[in-house]
Residue, then its C-alpha position, 0 to 999 in steps of 0.5 A: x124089157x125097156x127099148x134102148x134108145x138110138x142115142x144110147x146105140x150110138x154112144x152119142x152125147x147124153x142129154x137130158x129131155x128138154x121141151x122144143x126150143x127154136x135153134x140157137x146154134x148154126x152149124x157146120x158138119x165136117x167130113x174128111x176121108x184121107x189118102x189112106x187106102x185102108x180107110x174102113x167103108x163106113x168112114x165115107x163121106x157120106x156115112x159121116x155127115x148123115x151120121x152127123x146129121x142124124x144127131x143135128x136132126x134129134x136136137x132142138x136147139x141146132x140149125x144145119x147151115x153148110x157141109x164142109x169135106x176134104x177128100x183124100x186129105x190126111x188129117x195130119x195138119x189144118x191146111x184143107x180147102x175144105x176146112x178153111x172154108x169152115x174155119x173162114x165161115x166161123x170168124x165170119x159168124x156164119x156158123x158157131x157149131x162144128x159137127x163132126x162123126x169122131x175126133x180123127x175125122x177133125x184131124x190126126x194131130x194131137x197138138x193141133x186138134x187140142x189147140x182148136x177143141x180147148x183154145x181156139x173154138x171156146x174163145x170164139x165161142x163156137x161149140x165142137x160135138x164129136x159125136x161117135x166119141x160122146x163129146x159135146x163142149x156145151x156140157x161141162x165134161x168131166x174129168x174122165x171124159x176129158x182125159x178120154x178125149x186127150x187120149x183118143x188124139x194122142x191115139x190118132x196121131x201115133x196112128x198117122x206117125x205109125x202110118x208114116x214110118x210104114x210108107x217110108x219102110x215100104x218105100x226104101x225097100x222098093x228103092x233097093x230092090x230097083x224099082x223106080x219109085x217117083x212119078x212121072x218118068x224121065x224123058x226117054x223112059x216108060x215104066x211098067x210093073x213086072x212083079x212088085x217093081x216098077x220098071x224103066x224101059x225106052x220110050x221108042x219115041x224118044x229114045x233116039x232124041x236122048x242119044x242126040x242130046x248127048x252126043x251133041x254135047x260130047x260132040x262140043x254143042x252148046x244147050x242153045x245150040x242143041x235147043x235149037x237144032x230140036x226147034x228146027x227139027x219141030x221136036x215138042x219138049x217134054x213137057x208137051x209130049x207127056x201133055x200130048x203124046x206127040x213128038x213132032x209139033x202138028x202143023x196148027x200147033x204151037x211149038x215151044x223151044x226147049x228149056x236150057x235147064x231140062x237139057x242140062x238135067x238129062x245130060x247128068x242124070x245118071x238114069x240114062x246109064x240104067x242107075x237109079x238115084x232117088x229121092x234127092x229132094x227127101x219125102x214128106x214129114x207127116x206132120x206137115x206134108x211138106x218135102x224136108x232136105x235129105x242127109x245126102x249120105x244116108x238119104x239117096x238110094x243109088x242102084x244100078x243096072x236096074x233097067x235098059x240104059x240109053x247110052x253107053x257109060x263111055x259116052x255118059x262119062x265123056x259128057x261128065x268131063x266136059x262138065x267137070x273141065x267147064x267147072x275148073x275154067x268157071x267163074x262160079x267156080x275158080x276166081x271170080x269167087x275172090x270178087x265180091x257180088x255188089x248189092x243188086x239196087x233196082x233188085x224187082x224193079x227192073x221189067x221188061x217193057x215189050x213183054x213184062x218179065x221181069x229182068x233177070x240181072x246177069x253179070x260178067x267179070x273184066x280184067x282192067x288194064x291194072x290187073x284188078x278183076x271187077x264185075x260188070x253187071x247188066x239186066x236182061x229180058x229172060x225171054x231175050x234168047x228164045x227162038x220160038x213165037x216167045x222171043x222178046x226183041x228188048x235186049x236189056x241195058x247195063x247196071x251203069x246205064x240204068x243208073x246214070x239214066x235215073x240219076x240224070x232223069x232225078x237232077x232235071x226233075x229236082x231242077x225244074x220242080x219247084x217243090x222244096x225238100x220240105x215239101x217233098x218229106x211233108x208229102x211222105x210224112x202225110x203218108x205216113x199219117x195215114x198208115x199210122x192212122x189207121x194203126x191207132x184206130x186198131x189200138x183204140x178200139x182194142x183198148x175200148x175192147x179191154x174196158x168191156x172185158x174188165x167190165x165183163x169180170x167186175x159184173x161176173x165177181x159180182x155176181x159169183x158174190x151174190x152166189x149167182x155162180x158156182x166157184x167153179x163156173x166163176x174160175x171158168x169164165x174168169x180164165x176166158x176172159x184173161x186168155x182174151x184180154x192176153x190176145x188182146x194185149x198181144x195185138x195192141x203190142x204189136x200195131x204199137x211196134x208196126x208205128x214206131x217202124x213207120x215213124x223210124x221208116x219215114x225218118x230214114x226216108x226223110x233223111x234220104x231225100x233231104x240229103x239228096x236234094x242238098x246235094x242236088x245229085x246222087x253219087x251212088x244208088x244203094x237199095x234203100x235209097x232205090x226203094x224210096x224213089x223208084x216204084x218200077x222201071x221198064x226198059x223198051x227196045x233200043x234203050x228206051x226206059x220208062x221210070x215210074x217214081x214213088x212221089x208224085x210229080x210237081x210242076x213249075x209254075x209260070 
């Protein structure tokens, strides 16, 4: 009886016998295990590339250049280290062959592994070889092996959906039953598993510094005020303790203040009373592994008395009264909402000098002497309240200093420049030059490209005339040189598009500093004359400013 070959074994690609040829094809095998516990032994890393390489090693006309994997990714979407790297290896040329053992370790969406296998490699004239599946794109497949293919990718992806709507089942119903489904605990907590639940129960080190927390507010303490006294008593914040596990700063360590936001969120989370409310920020599409918002009605789980609780439901509701009457009085929340917010000009230019943050701009509402309300507005250092080893001396400067300031540095740089407003919107437009420049060279060599490719068809015509090509391979390379000149009139529309918005833009620049420069002043800052001049400004202690302009400075001569 006659040996079977391996090949036939394996269900690798057919091919007839061919003298050795020196390789044409470098290529790249790629390997991906996903997070799914039930993946089977023989989907190992290791299994796939020998698997791959085994068929690289019984071709003639194959050269392996690099192994590229992702571990513990899910194949669901594209964004993998690994695959990125192969990806960013194809357009660089270096590879022009893609191995891998089957068409789900190459991804588990139809859409997206059909994009690849049917447009992206062929137009960029790289070979894809599925190799437990039988597929090579080399050899013109038929028709039932394409339609296999297409079903094999449909099958992966309603396999990946199907996976999802079982982890989401799986995971309400652990929320129902109590138990605490998220990832680290809260502060004050630890968990254990007690038959199928994940269980809180209190932290013996922290428990006592929650009760404190609460009972200071409800006592009438500010977050600063209580950040303060946890400073004082050397308490590291919580994300110290998890990094260290201790709760008092050593001597030779470096101790923290405690962000005002993480003392807010423990006085109205809810946990603290022994009630579980999950999954606020929603779960991940499959599609996309991305956190999607959640139907506040149907998609927050709410159990209580699932575990031991920290304070008493008295204390946690005083807390939330104390919340509720600061909101009545708040201006986010009683009149300042009839006040209208003014555009924030110098928004991300504003630094601060001592430390480099940049400045956040508070503001404050001022009843005038006729009644009106109007808002105040002032830049300041984020690390200004601080009372820990990060505080920042540079206690900011109001909206109206800063604009006064930047004006009265403008009026004396106009006054003792002698450049013209002629000389100063030649200067943008020579930029502009420059941008547009290298704009039109895409476009030139787009269209030189499109000649090529124009050419291209008119040879293959010729050819398919002369009966050097069969109809059907005639259609095939005719249809991939449309899909290319198609991209390419894409790209050539756009770059069009992006000079006509540096034209429009240096326009409304000019437009901006010649009726500046008319008025010899500035009346009023708005953001877009803001972003013309102005490329950053710092502000040092005791109102020293630094202002660095977008132009350059021109001086008078003698």
């Amino acid at each position: 009886m006659a040996r079977t070959s391996k090949r036939e074994k394996r269900g690798l690609p057919g091919k007839q016998a061919r003298a050795p040829i020196d390789p044409v094809w470098k290529a790249g095998i790629y390997a991906r295990l996903s997070v799914d516990s039930n993946e089977r032994k023989n989907e190992s890393i290791d299994t796939q590339i020998e698997i791959a390489k085994d068929y690289i090693g019984q071709t003639g006309d194959i050269e392996l250049i690099e192994c590229y994997t992702d571990l513990g990714k899910t194949g669901t979407n594209f964004n993998r280290e690994g695959f990125g790297r192969m990806m960013a290896d194809v357009r660089g040329r270096r590879i022009n062959c893609v191995v891998v053992k089957d068409f789900s370790r190459f991804g588990r969406n139809y859409i997206e592994t059909g994009n690849y296998i049917e447009k992206i490699f062929p137009f960029m004239k790289v070979r894809f070889i599925a190799v437990t599946d039988g597929y090579d794109s080399e050899y013109m497949p038929s028709d039932n092996l394409q339609l296999s293919m297409n079903l094999k990718n449909i099958v992966n992806e309603l396999y990946a959906k199907d996976i999802a709507q079982k982890v989401r089942t799986a995971w309400k119903i652990r929320q129902e039953i109590g138990s605490y489904t998220g990832g680290v605990p809260p502060y004050g907590y630890s968990v254990k598993m007690i038959g199928d639940r994940r269980v809180l129960y209190p932290n013996a080190d922290t428990k006592e510094i929650v009760v404190r927390i609460f009972e200071m507010f409800a006592a009438g303490s500010t977050y600063k005020e209580i950040a303060q006294e946890l400073y004082h008593r050397k308490i590291q914040r919580p994300m110290a303790y998890r990094a260290t596990g201790e709760l008092y700063c050593p001597e030779d360590g470096e101790l923290h203040q405690w962000p005002l936001d993480t003392i807010k969120k423990i006085l109205t989370n809810p946990v603290y009373i022994g009630t579980l409310l999950q999954s606020r920020t929603g779960g991940k599409a499959y599609w996309s592994r991305k956190r999607h918002e959640v139907d506040e009605e149907n998609d927050i789980s709410v159990v209580e008395h699932t575990h031991e609780p920290l304070v008493s439901e008295e204390l946690f509701y005083k807390v939330s009264e104390r919340f509720e009457r600061q909101s009545k009085c708040s201006n986010n929340s009683g009149f300042s909402k009839k006040i209208p917010q003014s555009e924030d000009s110098f928004k991300d230019m504003v630094y601060c000098g001592r430390c480099s943050r940049r400045m956040i701009r508070n503001m404050s509402i001022i009843a005038l002497s006729s009644g009106n309300r109007v808002r105040r507005y002032y830049y300041a250092c984020p690390n200004k309240n601080k009372i820990d080893g990060s505080k920042c001396e540079c206690q900011g400067i109001s909206f109206l200093a800063l604009e006064a300031l930047i004006k009265e540095v403008l009026e004396k740089e106009f006054a003792f420049s002698e450049m013209r407003p002629k000389d100063y919107c030649n200067e943008n437009i020579q930029e502009a030059e420059k941008k547009k420049g290298t704009v039109r060279k895409k476009i030139w060599k787009a269209a030189q490209k499109q000649d090529e490719l124009a050419l291209m068809g008119s040879k293959l015509y010729l050819r398919y005339r002369n009966g050097e090509l069969h109809r059907e391979a005639f259609l095939d390379e005719k249809a991939k040189i449309a899909e290319r000149l198609t991209a390419l009139k894409v790209q050539m529309e756009s770059w069009e598009r992006q000079e006509k918005i540096i034209d429009k833009e240096t326009d409304r620049v000019n437009r901006s500093i010649r009726g500046m420069l008319k008025q010899r002043g500035i009346h009023k800052f708005d953001r877009e004359l803001a972003e013309c001049l102005i490329k950053k400004i710092n502000i040092y202690p005791k109102h020293q400013v630094e202002i660095v302009f977008n132009f350059r400075r021109r001086e008078a001569h003698e």
